[in-house]
C-alpha positions in Angstrom: 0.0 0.0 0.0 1.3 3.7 -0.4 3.0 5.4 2.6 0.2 7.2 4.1 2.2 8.8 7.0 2.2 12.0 7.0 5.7 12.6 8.7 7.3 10.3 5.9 8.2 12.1 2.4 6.2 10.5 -0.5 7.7 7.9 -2.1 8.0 8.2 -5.9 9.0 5.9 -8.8 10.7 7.5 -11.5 10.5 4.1 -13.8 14.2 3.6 -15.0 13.7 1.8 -18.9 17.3 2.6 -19.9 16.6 6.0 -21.9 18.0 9.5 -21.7 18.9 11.6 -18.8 16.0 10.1 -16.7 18.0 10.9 -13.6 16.8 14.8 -13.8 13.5 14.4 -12.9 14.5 12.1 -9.9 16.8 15.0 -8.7 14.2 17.5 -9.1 11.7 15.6 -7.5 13.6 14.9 -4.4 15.0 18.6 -4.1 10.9 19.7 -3.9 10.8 17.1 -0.7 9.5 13.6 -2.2 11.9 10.2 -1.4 12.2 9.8 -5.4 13.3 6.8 -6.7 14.5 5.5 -10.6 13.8 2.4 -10.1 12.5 -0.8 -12.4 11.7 -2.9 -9.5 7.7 -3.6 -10.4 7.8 -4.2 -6.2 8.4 -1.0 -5.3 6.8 0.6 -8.4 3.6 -1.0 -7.0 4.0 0.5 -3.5 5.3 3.6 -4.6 2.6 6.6 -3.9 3.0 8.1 -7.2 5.3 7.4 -10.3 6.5 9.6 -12.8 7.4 8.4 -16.7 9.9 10.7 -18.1 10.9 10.2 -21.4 13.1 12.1 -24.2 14.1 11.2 -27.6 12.3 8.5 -30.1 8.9 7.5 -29.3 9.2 4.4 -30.7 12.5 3.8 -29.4 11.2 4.9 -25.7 8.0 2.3 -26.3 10.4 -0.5 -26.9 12.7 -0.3 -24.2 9.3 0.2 -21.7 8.2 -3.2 -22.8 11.6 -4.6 -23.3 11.8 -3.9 -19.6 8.8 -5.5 -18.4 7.3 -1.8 -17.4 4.4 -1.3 -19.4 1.8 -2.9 -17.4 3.3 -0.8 -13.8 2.3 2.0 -15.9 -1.4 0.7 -16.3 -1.8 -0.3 -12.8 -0.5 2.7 -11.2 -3.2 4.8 -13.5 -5.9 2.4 -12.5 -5.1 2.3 -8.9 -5.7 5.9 -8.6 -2.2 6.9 -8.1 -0.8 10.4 -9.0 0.9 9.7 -12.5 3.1 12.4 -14.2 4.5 12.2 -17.7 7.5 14.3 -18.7 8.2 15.4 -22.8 7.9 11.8 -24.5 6.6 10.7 -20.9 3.6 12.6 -22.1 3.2 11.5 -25.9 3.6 7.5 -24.8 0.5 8.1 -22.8 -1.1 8.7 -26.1 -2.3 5.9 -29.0 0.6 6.4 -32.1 2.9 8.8 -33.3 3.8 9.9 -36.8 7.4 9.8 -35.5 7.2 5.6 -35.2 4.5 4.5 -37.9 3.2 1.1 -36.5 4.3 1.4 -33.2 1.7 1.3 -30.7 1.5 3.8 -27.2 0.1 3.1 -24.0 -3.5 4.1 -25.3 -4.4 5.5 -22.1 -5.2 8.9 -23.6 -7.3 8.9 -26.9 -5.0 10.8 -29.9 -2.1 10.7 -31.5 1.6 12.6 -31.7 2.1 14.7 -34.9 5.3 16.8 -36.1 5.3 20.5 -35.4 4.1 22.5 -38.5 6.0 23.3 -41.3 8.2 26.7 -41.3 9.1 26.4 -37.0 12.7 25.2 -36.6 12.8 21.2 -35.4 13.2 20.7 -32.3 11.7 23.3 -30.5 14.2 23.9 -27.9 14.1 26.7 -25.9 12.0 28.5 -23.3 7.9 29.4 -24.5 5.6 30.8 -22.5 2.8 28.8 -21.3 -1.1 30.0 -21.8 -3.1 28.1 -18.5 -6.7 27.6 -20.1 -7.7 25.9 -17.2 -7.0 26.3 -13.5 -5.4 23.1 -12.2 -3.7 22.1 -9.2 -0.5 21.9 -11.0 -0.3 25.5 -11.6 -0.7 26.5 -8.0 0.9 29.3 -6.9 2.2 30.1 -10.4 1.7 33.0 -12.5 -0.7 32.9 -15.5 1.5 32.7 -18.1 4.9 31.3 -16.8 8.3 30.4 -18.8 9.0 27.0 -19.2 11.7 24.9 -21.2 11.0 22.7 -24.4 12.6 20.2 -26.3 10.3 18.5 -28.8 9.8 17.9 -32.3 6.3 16.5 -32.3 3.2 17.6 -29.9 0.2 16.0 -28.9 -3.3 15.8 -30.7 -6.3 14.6 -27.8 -8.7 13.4 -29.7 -10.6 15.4 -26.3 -10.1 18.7 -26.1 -11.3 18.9 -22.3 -7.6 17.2 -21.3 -5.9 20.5 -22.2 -4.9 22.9 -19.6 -2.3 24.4 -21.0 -1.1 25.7 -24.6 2.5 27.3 -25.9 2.4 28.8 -29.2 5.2 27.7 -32.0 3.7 28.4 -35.4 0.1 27.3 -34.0 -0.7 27.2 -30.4 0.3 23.4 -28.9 -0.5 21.0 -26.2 2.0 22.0 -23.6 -0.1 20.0 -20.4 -3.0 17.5 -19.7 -4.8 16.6 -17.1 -6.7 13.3 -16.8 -8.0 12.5 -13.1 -4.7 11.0 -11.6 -2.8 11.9 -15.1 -0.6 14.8 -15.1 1.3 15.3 -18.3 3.9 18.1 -19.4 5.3 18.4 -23.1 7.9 21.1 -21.8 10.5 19.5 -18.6 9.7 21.2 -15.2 12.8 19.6 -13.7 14.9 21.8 -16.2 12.4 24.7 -16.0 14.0 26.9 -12.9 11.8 27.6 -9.9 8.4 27.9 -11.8 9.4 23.8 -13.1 10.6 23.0 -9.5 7.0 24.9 -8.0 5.2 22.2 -10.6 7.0 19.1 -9.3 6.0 20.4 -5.5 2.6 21.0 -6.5 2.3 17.4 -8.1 4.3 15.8 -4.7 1.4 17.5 -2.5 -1.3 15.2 -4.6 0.1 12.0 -3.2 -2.3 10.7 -1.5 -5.3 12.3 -3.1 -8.5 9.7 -4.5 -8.9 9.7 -7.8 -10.9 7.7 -10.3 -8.7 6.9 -13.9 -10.6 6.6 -16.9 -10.0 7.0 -20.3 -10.9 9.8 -22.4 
C-alpha cells in the first residue's frame, strides 16, 4: 500500500527503462521534498505513492525499451489504482495511442490521440524557453503565475482526440499542447525539472497530490 504517513516524504518511482537523462527528474523531485526513486523494480513501483514516466528522444524507441523492460503494465496499474501519475516530454506522448514519429508502433493508449510533427516553417526541435497560456486552472499551476516560462525540447506535440484534457497551450507556429490533465494523469510536453523555480514549484505541486483519490478513466 502507499505510505500514508504524513511525517514520511512520499515515495515516488521514477521508472528507469534505460533511456535518456531520466536521472533529472528524480533529482528534481527529491530537491521539492519527495523520497524519489529511478527504479524498475515492479515491487516498489507498486508500493510507490505516485510514479512519474519521463521520457526524451524517439517515441518508438522509448516504447520498446518500456516493454523490453517488463514496465508497461506498472504503468497501467498505477493509473488504474488511482495513483498520481506524471509524464514528462515523450513521458507525455507514450500516454497517447501512435505517433507519426514511429508509424506502427503502438502507445500506452491511455489517452485517446495521436503525436504529430510541429508544422511546417518552426525550426525542429523546439528547444528553448515558451511561455505557457493556462486555459484551465489546475492544481498543478498553483501558486504560479498565469503565463509562466517553461523549457522545451520537442519535435512533435500531442493531438487529444478530447479537447477537455488541455490545460495548457504554448504557441510555435500554431498554439500546442503544452499539459494534460486526466484525473490521476498529469502530463507536461515542456521539462519542469529543467524549468528553474516555476518547473521546481510544478513538481512540489504534483508531490502535495500523493495521496489524493482519484478515479482513472479514459478519455
Amino acid at each position: 500500500m502507499p505510505i500514508s504517513d504524513s511525517n514520511k516524504k512520499p515515495l515516488i518511482a521514477v521508472l528507469d527503462y534505460g533511456i535518456g537523462n531520466l536521472r533529472s527528474a528524480q533529482k528534481g523531485l527529491q530537491f521539492v521534498g519527495a523520497d524519489a526513486r529511478l527504479t524498475n523494480d515492479i515491487k516498489l513501483i507498486a508500493e510507490a505513492d505516485a510514479v512519474v514516466l519521463p521520457g526524451v528522444g524517439n517515441f518508438g524507441a522509448c516504447m520498446t525499451a518500456l516493454r523490453e523492460a517488463g514496465l508497461e503494465e506498472s504503468v497501467h496499474a498505477a493509473i488504474a489504482t488511482s495513483r498520481p501519475f506524471l509524464g514528462i516530454c515523450v513521458g507525455m506522448q507514450m500516454l497517447f495511442e501512435s505517433s507519426e514519429e514511429s508509424p506502427g508502433v503502438t502507445g500506452l493508449g491511455i489517452v485517446s490521440g495521436d503525436i504529430r510533427w510541429l508544422p511546417d516553417g518552426v525550426q525542429k526541435p523546439q528547444m528553448q524557453w515558451n511561455q505557457l497560456k493556462i486555459i484551465k486552472q489546475d492544481e498543478l499551476f498553483s501558486g504560479l503565475e498565469q503565463n509562466p516560462w517553461m523549457y522545451f525540447v520537442h519535435s512533435l506535440s500531442v493531438v487529444p482526440v478530447n479537447d477537455s484534457v488541455v490545460v495548457a497551450n504554448c504557441n510555435y507556429g500554431i498554439d500546442l499542447v503544452a499539459a494534460i490533465r486526466l484525473n490521476n494523469i498529469f502530463a507536461t510536453q515542456f521539462h519542469p525539472e529543467k524549468s528553474a523555480t516555476e518547473g521546481l514549484k510544478i513538481l512540489q505541486n504534483f508531490v502535495a497530490t500523493c495521496g489524493a483519490d482519484r478515479i482513472a478513466t479514459k478519455v
